[in-house]
mmCIF file of the C-alpha atoms, coordinates in Angstrom:
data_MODEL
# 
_entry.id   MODEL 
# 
loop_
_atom_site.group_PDB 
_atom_site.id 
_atom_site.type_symbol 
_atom_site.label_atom_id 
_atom_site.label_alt_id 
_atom_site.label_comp_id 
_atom_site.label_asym_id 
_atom_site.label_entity_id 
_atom_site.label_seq_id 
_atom_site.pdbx_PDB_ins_code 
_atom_site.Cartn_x 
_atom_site.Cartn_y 
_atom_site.Cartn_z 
_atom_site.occupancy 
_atom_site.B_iso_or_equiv 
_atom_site.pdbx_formal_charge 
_atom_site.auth_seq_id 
_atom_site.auth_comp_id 
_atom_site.auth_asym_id 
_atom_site.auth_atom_id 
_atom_site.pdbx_PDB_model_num 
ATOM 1   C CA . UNK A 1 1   ? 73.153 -23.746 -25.375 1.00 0.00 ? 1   UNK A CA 1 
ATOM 2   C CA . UNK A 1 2   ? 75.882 -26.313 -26.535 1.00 0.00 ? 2   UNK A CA 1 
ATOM 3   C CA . UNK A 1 3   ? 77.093 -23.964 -29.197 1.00 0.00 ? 3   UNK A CA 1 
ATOM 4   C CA . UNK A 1 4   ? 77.396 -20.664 -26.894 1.00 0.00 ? 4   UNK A CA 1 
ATOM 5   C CA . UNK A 1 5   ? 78.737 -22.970 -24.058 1.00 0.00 ? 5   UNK A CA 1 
ATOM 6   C CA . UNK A 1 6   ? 81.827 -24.318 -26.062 1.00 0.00 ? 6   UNK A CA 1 
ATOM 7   C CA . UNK A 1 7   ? 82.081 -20.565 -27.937 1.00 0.00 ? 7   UNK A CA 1 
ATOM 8   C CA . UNK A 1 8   ? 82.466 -19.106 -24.786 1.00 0.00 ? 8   UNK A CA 1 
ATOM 9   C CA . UNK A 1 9   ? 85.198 -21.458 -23.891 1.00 0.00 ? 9   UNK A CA 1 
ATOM 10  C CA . UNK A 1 10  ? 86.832 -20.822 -27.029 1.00 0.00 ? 10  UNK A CA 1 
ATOM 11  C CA . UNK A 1 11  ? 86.747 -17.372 -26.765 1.00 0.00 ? 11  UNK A CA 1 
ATOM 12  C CA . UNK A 1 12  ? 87.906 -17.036 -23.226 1.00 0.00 ? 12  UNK A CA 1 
ATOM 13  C CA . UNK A 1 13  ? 89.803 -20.424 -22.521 1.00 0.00 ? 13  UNK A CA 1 
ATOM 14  C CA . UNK A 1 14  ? 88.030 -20.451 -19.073 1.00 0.00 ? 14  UNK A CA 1 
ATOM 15  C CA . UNK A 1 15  ? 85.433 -22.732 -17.994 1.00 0.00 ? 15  UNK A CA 1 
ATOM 16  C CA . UNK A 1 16  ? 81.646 -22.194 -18.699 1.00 0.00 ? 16  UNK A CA 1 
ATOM 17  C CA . UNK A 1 17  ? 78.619 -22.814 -16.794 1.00 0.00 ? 17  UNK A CA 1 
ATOM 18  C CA . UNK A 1 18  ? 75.338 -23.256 -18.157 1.00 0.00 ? 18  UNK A CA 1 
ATOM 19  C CA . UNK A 1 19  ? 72.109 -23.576 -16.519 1.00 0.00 ? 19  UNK A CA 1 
ATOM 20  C CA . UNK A 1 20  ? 68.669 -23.851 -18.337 1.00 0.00 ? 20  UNK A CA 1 
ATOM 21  C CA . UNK A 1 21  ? 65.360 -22.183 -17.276 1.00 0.00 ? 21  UNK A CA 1 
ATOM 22  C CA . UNK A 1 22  ? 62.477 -24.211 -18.423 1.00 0.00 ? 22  UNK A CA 1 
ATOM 23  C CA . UNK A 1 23  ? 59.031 -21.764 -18.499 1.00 0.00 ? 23  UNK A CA 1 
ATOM 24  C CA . UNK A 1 24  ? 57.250 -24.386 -20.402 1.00 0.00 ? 24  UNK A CA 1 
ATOM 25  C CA . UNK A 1 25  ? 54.035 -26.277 -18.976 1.00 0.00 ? 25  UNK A CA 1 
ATOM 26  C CA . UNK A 1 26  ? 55.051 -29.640 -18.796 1.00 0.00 ? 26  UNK A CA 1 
ATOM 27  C CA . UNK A 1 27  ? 55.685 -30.510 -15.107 1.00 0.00 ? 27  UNK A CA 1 
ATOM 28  C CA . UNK A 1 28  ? 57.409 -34.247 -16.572 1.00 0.00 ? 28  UNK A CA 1 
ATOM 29  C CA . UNK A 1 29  ? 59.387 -32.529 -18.824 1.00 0.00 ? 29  UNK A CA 1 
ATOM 30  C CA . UNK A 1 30  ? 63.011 -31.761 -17.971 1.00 0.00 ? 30  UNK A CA 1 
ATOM 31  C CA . UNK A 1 31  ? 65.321 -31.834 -19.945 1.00 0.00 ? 31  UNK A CA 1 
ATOM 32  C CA . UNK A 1 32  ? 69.159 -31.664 -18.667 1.00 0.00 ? 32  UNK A CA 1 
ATOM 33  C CA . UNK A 1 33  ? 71.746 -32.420 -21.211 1.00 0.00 ? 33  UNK A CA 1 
ATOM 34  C CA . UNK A 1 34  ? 72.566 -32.024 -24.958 1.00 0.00 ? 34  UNK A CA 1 
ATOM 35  C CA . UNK A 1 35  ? 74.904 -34.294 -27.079 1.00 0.00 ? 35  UNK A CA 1 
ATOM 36  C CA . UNK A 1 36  ? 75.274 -36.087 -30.421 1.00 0.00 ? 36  UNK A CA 1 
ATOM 37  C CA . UNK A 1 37  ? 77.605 -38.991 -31.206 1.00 0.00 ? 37  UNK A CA 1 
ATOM 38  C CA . UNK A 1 38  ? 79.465 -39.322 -34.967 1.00 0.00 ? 38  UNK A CA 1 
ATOM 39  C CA . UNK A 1 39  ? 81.719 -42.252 -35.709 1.00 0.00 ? 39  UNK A CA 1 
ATOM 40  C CA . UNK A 1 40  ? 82.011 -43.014 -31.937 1.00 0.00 ? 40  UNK A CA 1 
ATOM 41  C CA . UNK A 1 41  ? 82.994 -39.752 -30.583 1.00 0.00 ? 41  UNK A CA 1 
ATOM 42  C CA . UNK A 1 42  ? 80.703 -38.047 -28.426 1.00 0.00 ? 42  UNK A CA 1 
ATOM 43  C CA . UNK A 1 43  ? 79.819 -34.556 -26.968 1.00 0.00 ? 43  UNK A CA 1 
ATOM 44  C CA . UNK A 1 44  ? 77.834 -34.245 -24.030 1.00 0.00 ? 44  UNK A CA 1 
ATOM 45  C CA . UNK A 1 45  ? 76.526 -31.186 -22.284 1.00 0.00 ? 45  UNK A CA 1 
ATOM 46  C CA . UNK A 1 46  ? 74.886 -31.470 -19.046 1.00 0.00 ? 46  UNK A CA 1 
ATOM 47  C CA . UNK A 1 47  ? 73.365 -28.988 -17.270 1.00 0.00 ? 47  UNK A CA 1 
ATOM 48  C CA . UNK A 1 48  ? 71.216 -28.107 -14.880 1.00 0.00 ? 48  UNK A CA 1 
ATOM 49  C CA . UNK A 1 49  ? 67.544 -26.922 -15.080 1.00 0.00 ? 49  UNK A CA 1 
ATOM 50  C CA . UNK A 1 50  ? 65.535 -24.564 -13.153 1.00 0.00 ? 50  UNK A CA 1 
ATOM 51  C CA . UNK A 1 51  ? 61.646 -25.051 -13.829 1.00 0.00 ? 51  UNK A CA 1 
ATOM 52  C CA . UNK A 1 52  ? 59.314 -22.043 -13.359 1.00 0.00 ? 52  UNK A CA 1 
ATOM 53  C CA . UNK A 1 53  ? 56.219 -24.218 -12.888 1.00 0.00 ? 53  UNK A CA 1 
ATOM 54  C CA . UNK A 1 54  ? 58.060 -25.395 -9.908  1.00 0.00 ? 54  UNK A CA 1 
ATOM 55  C CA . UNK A 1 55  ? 57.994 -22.463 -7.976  1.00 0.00 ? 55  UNK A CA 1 
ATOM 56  C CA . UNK A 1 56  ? 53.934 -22.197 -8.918  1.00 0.00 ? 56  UNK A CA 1 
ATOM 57  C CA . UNK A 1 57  ? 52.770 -22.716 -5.384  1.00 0.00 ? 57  UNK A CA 1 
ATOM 58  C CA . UNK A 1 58  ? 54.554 -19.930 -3.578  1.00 0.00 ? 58  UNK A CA 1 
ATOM 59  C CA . UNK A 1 59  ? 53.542 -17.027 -6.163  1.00 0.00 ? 59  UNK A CA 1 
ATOM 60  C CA . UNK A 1 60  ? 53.077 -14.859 -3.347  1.00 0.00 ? 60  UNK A CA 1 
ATOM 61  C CA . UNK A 1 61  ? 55.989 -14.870 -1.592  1.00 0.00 ? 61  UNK A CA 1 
ATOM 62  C CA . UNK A 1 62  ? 57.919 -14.407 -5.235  1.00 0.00 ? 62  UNK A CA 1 
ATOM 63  C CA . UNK A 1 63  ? 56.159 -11.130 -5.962  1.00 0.00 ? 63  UNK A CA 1 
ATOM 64  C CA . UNK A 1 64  ? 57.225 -10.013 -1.811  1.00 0.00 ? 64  UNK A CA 1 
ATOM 65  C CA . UNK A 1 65  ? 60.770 -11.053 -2.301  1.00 0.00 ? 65  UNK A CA 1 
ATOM 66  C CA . UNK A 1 66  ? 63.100 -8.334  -3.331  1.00 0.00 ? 66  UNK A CA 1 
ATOM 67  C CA . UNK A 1 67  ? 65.159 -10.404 -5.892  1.00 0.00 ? 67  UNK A CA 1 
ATOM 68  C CA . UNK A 1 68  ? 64.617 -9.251  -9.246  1.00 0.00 ? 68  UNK A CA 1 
ATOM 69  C CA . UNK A 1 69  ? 64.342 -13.220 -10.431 1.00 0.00 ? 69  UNK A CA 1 
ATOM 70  C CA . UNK A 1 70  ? 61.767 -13.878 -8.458  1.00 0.00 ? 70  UNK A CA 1 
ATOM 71  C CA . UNK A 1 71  ? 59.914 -11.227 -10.089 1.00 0.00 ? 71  UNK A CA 1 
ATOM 72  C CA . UNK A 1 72  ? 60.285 -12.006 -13.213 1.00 0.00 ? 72  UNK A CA 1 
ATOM 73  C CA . UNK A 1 73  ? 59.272 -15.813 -12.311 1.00 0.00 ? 73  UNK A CA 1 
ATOM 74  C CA . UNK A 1 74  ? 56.554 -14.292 -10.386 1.00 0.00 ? 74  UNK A CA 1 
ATOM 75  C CA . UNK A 1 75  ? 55.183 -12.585 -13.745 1.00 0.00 ? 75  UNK A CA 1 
ATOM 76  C CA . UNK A 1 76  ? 55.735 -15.748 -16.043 1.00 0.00 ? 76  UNK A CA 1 
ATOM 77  C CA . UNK A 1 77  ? 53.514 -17.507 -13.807 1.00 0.00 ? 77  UNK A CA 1 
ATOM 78  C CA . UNK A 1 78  ? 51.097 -14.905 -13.612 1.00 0.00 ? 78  UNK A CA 1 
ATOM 79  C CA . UNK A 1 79  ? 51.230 -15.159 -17.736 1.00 0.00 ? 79  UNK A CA 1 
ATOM 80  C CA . UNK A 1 80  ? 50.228 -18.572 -17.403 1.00 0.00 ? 80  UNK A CA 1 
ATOM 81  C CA . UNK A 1 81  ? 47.490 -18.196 -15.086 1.00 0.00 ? 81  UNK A CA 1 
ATOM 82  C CA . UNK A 1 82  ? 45.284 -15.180 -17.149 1.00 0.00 ? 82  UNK A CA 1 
ATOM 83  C CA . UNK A 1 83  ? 46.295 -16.911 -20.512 1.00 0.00 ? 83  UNK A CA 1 
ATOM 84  C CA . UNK A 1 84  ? 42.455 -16.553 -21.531 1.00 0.00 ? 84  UNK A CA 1 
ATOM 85  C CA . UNK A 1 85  ? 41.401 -14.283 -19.240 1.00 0.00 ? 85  UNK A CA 1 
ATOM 86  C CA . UNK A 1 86  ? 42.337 -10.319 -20.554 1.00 0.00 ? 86  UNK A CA 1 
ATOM 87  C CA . UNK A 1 87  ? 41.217 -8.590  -17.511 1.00 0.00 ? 87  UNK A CA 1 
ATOM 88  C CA . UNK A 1 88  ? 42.494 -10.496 -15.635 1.00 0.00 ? 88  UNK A CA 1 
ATOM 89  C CA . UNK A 1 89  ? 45.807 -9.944  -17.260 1.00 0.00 ? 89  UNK A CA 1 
ATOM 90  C CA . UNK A 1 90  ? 45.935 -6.666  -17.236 1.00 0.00 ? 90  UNK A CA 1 
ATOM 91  C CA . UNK A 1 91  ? 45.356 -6.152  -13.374 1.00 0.00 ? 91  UNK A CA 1 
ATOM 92  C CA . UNK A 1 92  ? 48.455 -8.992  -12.710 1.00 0.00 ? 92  UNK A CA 1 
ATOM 93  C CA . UNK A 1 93  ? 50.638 -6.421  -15.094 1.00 0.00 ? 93  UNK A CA 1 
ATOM 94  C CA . UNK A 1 94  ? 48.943 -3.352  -12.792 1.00 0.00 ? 94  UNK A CA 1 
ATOM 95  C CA . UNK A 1 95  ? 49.387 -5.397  -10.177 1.00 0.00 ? 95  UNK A CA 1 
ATOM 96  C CA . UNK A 1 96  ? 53.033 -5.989  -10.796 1.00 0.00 ? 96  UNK A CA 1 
ATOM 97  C CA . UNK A 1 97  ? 54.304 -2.862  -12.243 1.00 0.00 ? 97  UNK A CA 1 
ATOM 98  C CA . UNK A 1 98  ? 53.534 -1.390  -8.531  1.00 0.00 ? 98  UNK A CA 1 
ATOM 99  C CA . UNK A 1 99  ? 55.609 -3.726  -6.957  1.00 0.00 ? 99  UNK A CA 1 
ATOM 100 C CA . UNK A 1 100 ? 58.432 -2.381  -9.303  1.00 0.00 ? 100 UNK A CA 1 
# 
């Protein structure tokens, strides 16, 4: 993200803003900056974070909302929830596709 952040500045000379979707299954984990320090000189990006697990207790009202984002977040989750489970699966991806 650091690299298309500043190559985007480059490119365009305007400012650049960055936001990172976490989808993993870490609920501690959260990561929201990047940097690296040589010789004393330091780059720092901070950013922030948007974490899918987050929004795992209103699944429901995701899949009624008609934002396009909260459908796909609505689907991730549903990926986590039939991760062993095929049937299962495939009636969250019936279920979904008719809500398209």
């Amino acid at each position: 993200m650091f690299t298309y952040n500043y190559r985007l500045f480059d490119r365009y000379a305007r400012s650049i803003a960055s936001l990172a979707v976490l989808a993993d299954e870490d609920k501690g984990w959260r990561s929201d900056h990047y940097g690296f320090e040589v010789l004393g000189c330091r780059h720092i990006l901070q950013f922030p974070i948007i974490k899918l697990i987050d929004y795992a207790d209103c699944a429901e009202s995701l899949e009624a909302n008609p934002n396009p984002f909260a459908l796909v977040t609505a689907a991730h989750l549903r990926t986590r929830r039939t991760k062993n489970d095929p049937r299962a699966r495939y009636r969250a991806k019936f279920d979904l596709v008719r809500l398209l």
